[in-house]
C-alpha positions in Angstrom: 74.1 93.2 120.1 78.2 92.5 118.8 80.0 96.0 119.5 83.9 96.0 119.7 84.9 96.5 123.1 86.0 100.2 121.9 82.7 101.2 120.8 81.0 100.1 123.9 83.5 101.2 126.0 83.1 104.8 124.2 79.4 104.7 124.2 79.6 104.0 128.2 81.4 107.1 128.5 78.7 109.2 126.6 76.3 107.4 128.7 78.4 108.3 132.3 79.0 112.5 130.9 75.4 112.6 130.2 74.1 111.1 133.3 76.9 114.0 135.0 75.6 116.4 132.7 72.1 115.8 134.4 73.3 115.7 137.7 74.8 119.4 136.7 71.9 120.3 135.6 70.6 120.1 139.5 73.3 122.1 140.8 72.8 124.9 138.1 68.6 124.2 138.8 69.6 124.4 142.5 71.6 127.6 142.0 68.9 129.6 139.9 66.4 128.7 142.6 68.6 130.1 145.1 70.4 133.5 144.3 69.2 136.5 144.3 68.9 137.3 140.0 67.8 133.7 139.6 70.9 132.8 138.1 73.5 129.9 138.6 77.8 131.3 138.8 78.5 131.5 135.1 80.7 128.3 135.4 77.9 126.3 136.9 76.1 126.6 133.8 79.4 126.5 131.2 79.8 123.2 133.0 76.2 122.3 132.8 75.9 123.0 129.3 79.7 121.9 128.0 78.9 118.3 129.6 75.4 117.8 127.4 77.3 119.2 124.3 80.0 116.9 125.2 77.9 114.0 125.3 76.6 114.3 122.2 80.0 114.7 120.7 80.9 111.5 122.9 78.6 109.5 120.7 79.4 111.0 117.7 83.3 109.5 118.5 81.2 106.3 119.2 80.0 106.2 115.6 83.3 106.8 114.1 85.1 104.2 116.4 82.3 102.0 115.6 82.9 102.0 111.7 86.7 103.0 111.9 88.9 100.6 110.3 91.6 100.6 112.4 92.6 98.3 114.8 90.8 98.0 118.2 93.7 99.7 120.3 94.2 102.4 118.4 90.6 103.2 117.8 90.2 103.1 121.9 93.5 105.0 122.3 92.1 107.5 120.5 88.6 108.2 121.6 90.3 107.7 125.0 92.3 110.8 124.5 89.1 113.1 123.1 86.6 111.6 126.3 89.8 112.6 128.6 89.5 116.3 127.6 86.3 116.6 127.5 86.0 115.8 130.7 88.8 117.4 132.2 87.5 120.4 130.3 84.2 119.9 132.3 85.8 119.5 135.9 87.6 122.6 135.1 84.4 124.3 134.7 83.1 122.7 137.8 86.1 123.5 140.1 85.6 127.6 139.2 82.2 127.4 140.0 82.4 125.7 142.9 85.0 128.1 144.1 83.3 130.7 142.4 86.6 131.9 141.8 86.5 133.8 138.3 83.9 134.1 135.5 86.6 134.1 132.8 89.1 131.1 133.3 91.1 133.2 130.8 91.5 136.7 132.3 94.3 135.9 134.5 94.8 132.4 133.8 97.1 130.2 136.2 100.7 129.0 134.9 100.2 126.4 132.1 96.7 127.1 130.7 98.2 128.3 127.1 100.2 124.7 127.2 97.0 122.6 128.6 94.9 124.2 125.5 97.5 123.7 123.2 97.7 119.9 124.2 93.3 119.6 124.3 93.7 121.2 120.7 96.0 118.3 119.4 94.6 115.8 121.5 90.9 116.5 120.4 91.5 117.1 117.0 94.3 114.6 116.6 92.1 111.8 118.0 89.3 112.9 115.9 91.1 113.0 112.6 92.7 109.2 113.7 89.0 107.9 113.8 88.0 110.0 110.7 90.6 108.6 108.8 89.6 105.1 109.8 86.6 105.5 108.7 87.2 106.8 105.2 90.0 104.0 105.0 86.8 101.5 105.8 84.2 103.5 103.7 86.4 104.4 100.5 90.0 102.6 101.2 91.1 99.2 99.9 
């Protein structure tokens, strides 16, 4: 097997949020067994869930960085920049419901949160539209 050190290196990550993704899924499993309504804190299972969906979209980046036609760096730079929201967006989710501290990040949210989604917005789609383009530069492009 001959993978650029980004794709594999991208492909390891989707292979680390999916094995924490499972490992959510015993703490949301663990919950529901637990509580009174059989249900885990609704941030247990955003997390649960966010980190599956994530790791799916993890390889997806994989693909595109795989066939992107841009150089090494800045295909790893990129993808870099989606994984590290994703999974900051996912230990978000896992710090409320461990604290079980709100079930709506967004109802009084803390100082910064309008700035740190602004900045996951650009960085996700900004890192995904780097590796799109270098795709359709290596697909269609001269």
């Amino acid at each position: 097997m001959v993978l650029g050190v980004d794709t594999a290196l991208t492909l390891t990550a989707a292979g680390a949020v999916f094995l924490l993704a499972l490992g959510l899924g015993v703490w949301k499993y663990r919950q529901m067994a637990t509580s009174d309504d059989h249900l885990a804190h609704p941030y247990v299972d955003i997390a649960h869930r966010s980190a599956l969906m994530y790791s799916f979209a993890t390889l997806l980046v994989a693909v595109f960085v795989e066939l992107s036609a841009w150089p090494t760096a800045v295909n790893l730079a990129a993808a870099a920049v989606i994984v590290v929201f994703f999974v900051g967006a996912i230990a978000s989710y896992v710090v409320h419901g461990a604290l079980r501290d709100t079930t709506n990040q967004f109802a009084h949210p803390v100082r910064g949160t309008g700035l740190a989604m602004a900045a996951l917005i650009v960085g996700e789609m900004g890192g995904f539209a780097v590796l799109f383009a270098g795709f359709l530069r290596g697909a269609f492009g001269s």
